[in-house]
C-alpha positions as CSV (number, residue, x, y, z in Angstrom):
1,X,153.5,33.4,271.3
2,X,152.6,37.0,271.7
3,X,149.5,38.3,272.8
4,X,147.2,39.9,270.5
5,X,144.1,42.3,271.2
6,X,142.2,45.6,270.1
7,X,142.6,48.9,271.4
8,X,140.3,51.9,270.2
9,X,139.9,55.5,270.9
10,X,139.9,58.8,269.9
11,X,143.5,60.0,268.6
12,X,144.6,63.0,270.3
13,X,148.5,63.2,268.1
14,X,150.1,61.6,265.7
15,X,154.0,61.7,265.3
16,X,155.8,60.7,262.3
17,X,159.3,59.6,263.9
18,X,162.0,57.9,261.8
19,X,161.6,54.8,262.3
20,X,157.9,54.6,263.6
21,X,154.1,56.5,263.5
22,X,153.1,57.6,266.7
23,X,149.8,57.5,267.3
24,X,148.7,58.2,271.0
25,X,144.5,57.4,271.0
26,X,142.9,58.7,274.3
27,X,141.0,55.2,275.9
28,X,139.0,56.3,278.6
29,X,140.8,58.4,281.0
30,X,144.0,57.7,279.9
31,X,146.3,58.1,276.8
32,X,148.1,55.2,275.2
33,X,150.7,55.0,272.9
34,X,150.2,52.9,269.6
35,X,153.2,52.4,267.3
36,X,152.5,51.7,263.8
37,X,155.7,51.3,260.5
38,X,156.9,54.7,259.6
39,X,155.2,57.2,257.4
40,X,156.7,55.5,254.1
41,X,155.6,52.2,254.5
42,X,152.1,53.4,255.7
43,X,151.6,55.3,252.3
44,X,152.7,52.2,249.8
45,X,150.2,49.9,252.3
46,X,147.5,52.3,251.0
47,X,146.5,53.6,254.6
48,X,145.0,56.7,254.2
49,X,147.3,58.8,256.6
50,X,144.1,61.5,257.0
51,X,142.4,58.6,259.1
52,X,145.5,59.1,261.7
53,X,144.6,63.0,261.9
54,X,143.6,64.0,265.4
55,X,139.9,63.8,266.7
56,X,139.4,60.6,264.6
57,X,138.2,58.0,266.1
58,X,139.9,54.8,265.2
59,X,140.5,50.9,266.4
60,X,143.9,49.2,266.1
61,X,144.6,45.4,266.2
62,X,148.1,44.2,267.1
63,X,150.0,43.1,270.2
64,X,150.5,44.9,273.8
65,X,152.8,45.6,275.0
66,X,153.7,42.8,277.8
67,X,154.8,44.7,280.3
68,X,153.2,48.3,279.6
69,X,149.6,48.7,279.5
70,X,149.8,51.9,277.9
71,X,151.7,50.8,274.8
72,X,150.2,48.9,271.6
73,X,152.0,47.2,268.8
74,X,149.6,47.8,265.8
75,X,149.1,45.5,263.2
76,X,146.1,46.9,261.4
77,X,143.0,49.3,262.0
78,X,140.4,50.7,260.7
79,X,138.7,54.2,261.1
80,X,135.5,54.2,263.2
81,X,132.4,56.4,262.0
82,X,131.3,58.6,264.6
């Protein structure tokens, strides 16, 4: 069974890669990278890509990595109001 948690922070990039979004969302003092489904299957989910813009603050549920601490497996998340 993987593990599933929350992560949340202020994004300081997004990257639209092939196969994957990019989001790394600064957490403290250190910057982790959370990998959501590409760009495509973002926009027919209805995700507002302008909530992924950096300086938004957002929260991300999914899986950890199990090994890294620094990467996330999103599932989901929601923009946080400032």
């Amino acid at each position: 069974m993987k593990a599933t948690g929350q992560i949340a922070g202020r994004i300081v990039k997004t990257e639209f890669k092939p196969d994957s979004t990019l989001v790394l969302l600064r957490v403290l003092d250190e910057e982790n990278a959370v990998f959501l489904p590409k760009k495509e299957v973002l926009e027919k989910a209805g995700v507002p890509l302008s909530d992924l813009e950096p300086w938004k603050r957002q929260e991300f549920e999914g899986h950890p990595h199990q090994s890294d601490k620094l990467k996330f497996f999103a599932t989901g998340g929601k923009l946080l109001e400032d």
